[in-house]
C-alpha positions, 0 to 999 in steps of 0.5 A, a space after each residue: 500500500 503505497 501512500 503520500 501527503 497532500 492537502 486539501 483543496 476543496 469540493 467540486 464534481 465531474 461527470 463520469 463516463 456514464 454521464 452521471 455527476 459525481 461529487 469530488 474532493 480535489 486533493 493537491 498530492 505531493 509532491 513529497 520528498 523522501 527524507 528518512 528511510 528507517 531499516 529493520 535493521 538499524 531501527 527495528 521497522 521497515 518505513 519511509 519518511 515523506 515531507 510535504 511542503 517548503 518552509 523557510 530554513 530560518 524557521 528550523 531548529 539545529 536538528 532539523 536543519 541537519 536531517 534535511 541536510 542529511 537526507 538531501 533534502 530542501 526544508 519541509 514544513 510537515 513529516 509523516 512516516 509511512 510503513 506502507 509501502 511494499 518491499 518492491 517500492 522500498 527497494 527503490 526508495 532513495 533520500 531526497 527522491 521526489 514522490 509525484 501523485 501521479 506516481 502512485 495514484 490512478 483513475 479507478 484506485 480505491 484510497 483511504 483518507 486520513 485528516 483532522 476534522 474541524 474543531 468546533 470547540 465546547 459544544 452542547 447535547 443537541 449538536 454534539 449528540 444530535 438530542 433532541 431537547 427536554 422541549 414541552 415549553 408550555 410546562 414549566 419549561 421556558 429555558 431547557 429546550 436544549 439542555 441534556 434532562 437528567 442523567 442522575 440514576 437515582 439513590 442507586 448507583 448514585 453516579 453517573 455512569 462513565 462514557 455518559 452523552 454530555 456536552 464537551 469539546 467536539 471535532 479535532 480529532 483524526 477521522 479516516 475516511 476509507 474506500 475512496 474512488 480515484 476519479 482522476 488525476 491531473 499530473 501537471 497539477 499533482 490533483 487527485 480528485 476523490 469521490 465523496 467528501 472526507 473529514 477536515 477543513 480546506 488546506 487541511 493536511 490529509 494522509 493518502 494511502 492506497 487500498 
């Protein structure tokens, strides 16, 4: 399972072969640079280390600068490693090789999509759990109509039960979309177009690897 990095550039549709309008997600994949290759030996595991996008050397640590340098490398702003790739690809697999989407993605490909969902802060039972309110306005009820109602157990257990559905912070978290449809790829952009929709806002960095 070969995989890359990208971003997330928005939505969009085509129209397939059949004609039919097929809802898109454009992602821009790559390039990305090899900047570490890790061996059973030396490290235990077999991975390879991708980054994405230039960033300026001035903003970089001491350390940083030397693995970049080490590797070949000009300063990428994100890294990811990767314990997907097969052992053919791996055998190919050089420090500072650049990786292209159309090098590893083609229209019909099934991939799954890695990224952040968007954070929504603290947010209450009605849009957290989708609950439907205590209502009943005409009973005493003036300002409860999104409140969770009770969640006491009475005298016994007296507690509240872990994992109980109440407000809190919502989104931020990785979600994993899978079994995406490669619709097509625009090598001279690096553009993969998904089908479907996945997690996160635009220019969220999305993890791409192939089914």
């Amino acid at each position: 399972m070969s995989a890359l990095l990208g971003k997330k550039v928005g939505m969009t549709g085509i129209f397939d072969d059949q004609g039919q309008y097929v809802p898109v997600t454009v992602i821009q994949a790559g390039p990305c640079y090899v900047t570490q290759l890790k061996t059973k030996a030396a490290d235990g595991y077999d991975a390879v280390q991708l980054g994405f996008e230039d960033i300026e050397e001035r903003k970089l640590n001491k350390p940083e600068k030397g693995h970049f340098a080490k590797s070949g490398t000009a300063a990428k702003r994100y890294l990811r490693e990767f314990r997907s790739f097969p052992e053919s690809e791996l055998a190919e697999m050089t420090p500072g090789k650049a990786i292209n989407a159309a090098d590893l993605f083609h229209e019909g490909d099934t991939v799954h999509v890695s990224s952040t969902s968007k954070g929504r802060g603290f947010q209450g039972v009605v849009k957290r759990h989708h609950f439907g309110g205590v209502g009943q306005q005409t009973h005493g009820q003036s300002d409860r109509q999104r409140h969770p109602g009770s969640i006491g157990s009475s005298s016994y257990p007296s507690r509240v039960f872990k994992g109980q559905r109440m407000g809190g912070r919502m989104g931020g978290t990785r979600i994993t979309t899978r079994n995406l449809r490669v619709m097509k790829v625009l090598p001279e952009q690096n553009l993969v177009l998904v089908s479907g929709s996945f997690a996160g806002a635009k220019n969220q960095v999305v993890e791409i690897v192939k089914a």
